[in-house]
C-alpha positions as CSV (number, residue, x, y, z in Angstrom):
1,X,154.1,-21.4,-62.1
2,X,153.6,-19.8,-65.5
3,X,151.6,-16.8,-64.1
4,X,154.1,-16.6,-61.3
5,X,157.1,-16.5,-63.5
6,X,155.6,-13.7,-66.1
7,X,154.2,-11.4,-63.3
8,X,155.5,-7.6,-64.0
9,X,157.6,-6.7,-61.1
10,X,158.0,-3.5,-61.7
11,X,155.7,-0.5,-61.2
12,X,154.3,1.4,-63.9
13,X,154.8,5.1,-64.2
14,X,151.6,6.3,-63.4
15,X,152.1,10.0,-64.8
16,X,153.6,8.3,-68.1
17,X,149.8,8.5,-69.4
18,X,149.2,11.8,-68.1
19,X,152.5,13.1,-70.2
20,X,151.3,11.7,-73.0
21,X,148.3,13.5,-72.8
22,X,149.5,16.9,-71.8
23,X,148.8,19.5,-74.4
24,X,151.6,20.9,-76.2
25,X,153.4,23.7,-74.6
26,X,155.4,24.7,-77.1
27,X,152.7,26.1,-79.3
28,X,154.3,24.5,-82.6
29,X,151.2,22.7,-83.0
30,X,149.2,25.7,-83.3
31,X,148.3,26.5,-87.4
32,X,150.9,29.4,-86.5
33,X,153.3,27.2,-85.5
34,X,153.0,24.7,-87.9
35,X,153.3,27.5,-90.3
36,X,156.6,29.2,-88.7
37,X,158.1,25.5,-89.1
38,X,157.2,25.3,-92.7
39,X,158.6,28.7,-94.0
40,X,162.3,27.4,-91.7
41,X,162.1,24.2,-94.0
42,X,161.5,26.5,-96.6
43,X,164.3,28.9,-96.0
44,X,166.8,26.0,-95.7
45,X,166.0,24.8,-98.7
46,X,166.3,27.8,-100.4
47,X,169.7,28.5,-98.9
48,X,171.2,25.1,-99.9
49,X,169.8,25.1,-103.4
50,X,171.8,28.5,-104.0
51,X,174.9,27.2,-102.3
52,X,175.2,24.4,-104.5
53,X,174.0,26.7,-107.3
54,X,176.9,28.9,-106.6
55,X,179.3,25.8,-106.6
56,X,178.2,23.7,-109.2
57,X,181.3,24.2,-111.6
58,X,183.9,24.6,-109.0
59,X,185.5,21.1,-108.9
């Protein structure tokens, strides 16, 4: 009764594994890629530091 009761009765995505697996497509794994990423983190930091640069003593 125990087995019975905890038997999965669903089906398993079979192509779940295969997605998993799939290389990236998207190329932003790449050293490019990783690299185009890091100068966009870059830039937004830049671009908030001098905004609240600019605004520091308006309050």
């Amino acid at each position: 009764m125990w087995r019975i009761a905890h038997q999965t009765t669903r089906r398993q995505y079979a192509g779940g594994v295969l997605f998993l697996m799939q290389a990236d497509l998207t190329g932003l794994s790449s050293p490019l890629g990783r690299i185009v990423i890091a100068l966009g983190l870059l830039a937004a930091i830049v671009v908030a530091v001098r905004f609240l640069w600019e605004n520091r003593n308006r309050r």
